[in-house]
C-alpha angles and dihedrals in degrees: 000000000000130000145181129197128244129212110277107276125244095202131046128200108232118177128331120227133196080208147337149194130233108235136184113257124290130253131191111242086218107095122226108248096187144339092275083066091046091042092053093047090053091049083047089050096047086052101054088038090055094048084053096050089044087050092050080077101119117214134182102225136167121198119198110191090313115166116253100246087045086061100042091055090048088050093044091051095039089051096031085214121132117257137187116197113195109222130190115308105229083202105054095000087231111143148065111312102237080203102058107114105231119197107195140148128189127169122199097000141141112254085239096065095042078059091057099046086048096045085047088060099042076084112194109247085270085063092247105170085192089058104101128049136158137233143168126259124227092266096042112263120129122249128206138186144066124345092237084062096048086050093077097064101061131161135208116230131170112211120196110239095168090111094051099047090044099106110202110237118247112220098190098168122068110234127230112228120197098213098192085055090054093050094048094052088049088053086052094050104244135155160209107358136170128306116252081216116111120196111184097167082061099044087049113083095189089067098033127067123204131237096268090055090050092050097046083047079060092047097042092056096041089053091051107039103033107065101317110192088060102065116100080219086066098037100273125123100218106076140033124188121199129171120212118172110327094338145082119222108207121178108190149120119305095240082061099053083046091063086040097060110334115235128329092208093053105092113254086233098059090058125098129186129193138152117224112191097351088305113116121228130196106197121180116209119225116275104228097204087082094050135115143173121282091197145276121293132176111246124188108233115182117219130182127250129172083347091298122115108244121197105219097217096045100096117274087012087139127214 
């Protein structure tokens, strides 16, 4: 096995999606009870926050029939995040084989996706290439392993829907308003009224769906395009989706809510979303606050004297 580093990234893939919906921002159905709760989340949050900037490190790095485990503890040390690969269970042999002899070569790429080409090799015994995932725990650390593992550490989160279910009125007649009428009810002191506006799309059932239809429409898309086998709706046992006025309950893995709507700790501004080739991709961008310094190297740097190129570590090259 040989390696070189790479330069510290400044973007990090972080999941690929087929698709995705924008959601309102997340909140924990557990309530917090006082600032010692909210105290300990934010330290949580730091933490996994912390795992993903470590694992935007990019590395050059060729492996030649190299056992499994041998590559996940030369990918712990090199990232110096904290990872968690999930081996075989002698109790249901459920898990990642440390034996498994993995050939791969990337060039200029983040640890984590190195974790996810490798993963992508580590194939299940029916040769899924879509077997093995990864996703935080609650106090940071990365987990790897099969989805069937991950399954066992759910959460429960309630995500706000209400924007996406409001359906903007369509006035589409012009009213006629009898201004001296107007005037004459303002002198009485009356109020309120009734609106000269007329909406016949929304007084018409046949043409409007309710909120539960909308919602079930939501639902309908999440279950099919986020990791579909693994909704109860569609005959799995690690998620359940549920909607309750204007909002969708959802208890599932972590690496489920993070194709749902990615991390709440990680800042707005550090995400990027794109679509290549009618896929959608979420990227964060590294947080340079957990930086540091890799180390000092020479570099040439041509400058320009007399209108000549001059190199500045040939001798006499000048400044």
């Amino acid at each position: 096995m040989k390696y070189l580093t790479g330069s510290t990234a400044r973007l990090i893939s972080a999941c690929a999606l087929a698709a995705t919906l924008t959601l309102s921002p997340l909140s924990s159905v557990t309530p917090m009870a006082n600032t010692s709760a909210s105290a300990q989340m934010e330290q949580d949050y730091a933490a996994m926050r912390r795992t993903l900037g470590l694992l935007t490190r990019r590395l050059d790095v060729e492996f030649t029939e190299q056992r499994l485990e041998d590559i996940m503890t030369f990918l712990t040390e090199y990232s110096g995040a904290e990872i968690i690969p999930l081996w075989i269970d002698e109790r249901t042999g459920i898990g990642m084989d440390k034996d498994e002899q993995i050939t791969l070569k990337v060039r200029n790429k983040p640890v984590l996706t190195v974790i996810e080409m490798v993963l992508a090799k580590a194939k299940s015994d029916f040769g899924d290439p879509t077997a093995n995932t990864w996703q935080l725990t609650p106090w940071g650390e990365l987990e790897v392993g099969p989805k069937e593992r991950l399954n066992r550490r759910t959460r429960l989160e309630i995500y706000d829907i209400s924007d996406l279910l409001f359906e903007i009125p369509t006035y589409d007649e012009v009213p006629d308003i009898d201004l001296q009428s107007v005037l004459q009810s303002n002198q009485g002191g009356g109020g309120g009224g009734r609106s000269p506006f007329r909406n016949d799309q929304q007084n018409n059932e046949n043409e409007t769906l309710n909120r539960q239809d909308k919602a079930q429409e939501i639902i309908d898309l999440l279950t099919t395009l986020v990791e579909p086998e693994q909704w109860e709706d569609n005959g799995g046992d690690a998620a359940s989706i549920r909607y309750f006025q204007g909002s969708i309950i959802v208890k599932a893995p972590d690496y489920i809510h993070r194709n749902i709507n990615g991390y709440p700790f990680w800042p707005s501004r550090l995400q990027n979303a794109r679509t290549v080739k009618g896929r959608r991709y979420v990227s964060l961008n590294m947080d340079t606050g957990i930086s540091k310094l890799d180390g000092f190297g020479k570099q040439p740097v041509t400058a320009v004297v007399g209108g000549k190129p001059v190199r500045s570590d040939r001798p006499g090259g000048g400044g």
